[in-house]
C-alpha positions in Angstrom: 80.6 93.6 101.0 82.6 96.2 103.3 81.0 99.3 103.7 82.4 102.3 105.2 80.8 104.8 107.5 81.8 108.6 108.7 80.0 108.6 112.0 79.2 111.6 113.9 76.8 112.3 117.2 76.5 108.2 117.1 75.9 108.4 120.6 72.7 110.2 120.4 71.6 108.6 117.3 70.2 105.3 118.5 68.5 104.8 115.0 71.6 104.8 113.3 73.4 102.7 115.4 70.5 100.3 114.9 71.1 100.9 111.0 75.1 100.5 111.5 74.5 97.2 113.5 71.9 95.1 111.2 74.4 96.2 108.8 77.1 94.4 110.2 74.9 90.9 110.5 76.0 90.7 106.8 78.7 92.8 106.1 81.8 94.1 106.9 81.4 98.1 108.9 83.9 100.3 109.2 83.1 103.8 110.8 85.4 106.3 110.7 85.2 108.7 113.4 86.9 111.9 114.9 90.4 110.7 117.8 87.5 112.3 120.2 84.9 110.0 119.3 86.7 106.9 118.6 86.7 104.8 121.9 83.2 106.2 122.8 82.0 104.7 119.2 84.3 101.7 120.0 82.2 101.0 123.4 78.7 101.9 121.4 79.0 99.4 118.7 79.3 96.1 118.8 82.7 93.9 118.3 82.5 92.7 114.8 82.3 96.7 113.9 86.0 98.2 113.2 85.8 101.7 114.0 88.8 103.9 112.9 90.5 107.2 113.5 90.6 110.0 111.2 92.3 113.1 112.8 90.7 116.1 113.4 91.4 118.7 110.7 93.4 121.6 112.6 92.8 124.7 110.1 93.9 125.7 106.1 97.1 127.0 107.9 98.7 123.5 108.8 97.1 122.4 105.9 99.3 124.2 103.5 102.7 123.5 105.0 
């Protein structure tokens, strides 16, 4: 089964991490994460885990045009 996963503050969330990676023993992760966070998650996690960019939502002005 692939299960997806919008991380945040994975870094000081060892629990979840442990979650995220027992997880991935039988199914497919991915964890979508902020550009910022995205290699720091990358190093955090282990291989089998695809972690992939959303970008960061810049404000309801850009969002209208």
């Amino acid at each position: 089964m692939k299960i997806g996963v919008v991380a945040q503050y994975l870094d000081t969330r060892r629990d979840i991490v442990e979650v995220i990676q027992r997880l991935a023993l039988k199914h497919e992760i991915v964890v979508y994460a902020r550009q910022a966070d995205a290699e720091k998650f990358t190093t955090l996690l282990s291989k089998e885990i695809i972690v992939s960019q959303i970008p960061d939502f810049t404000g309801f002005a850009n969002f209208s045009s």
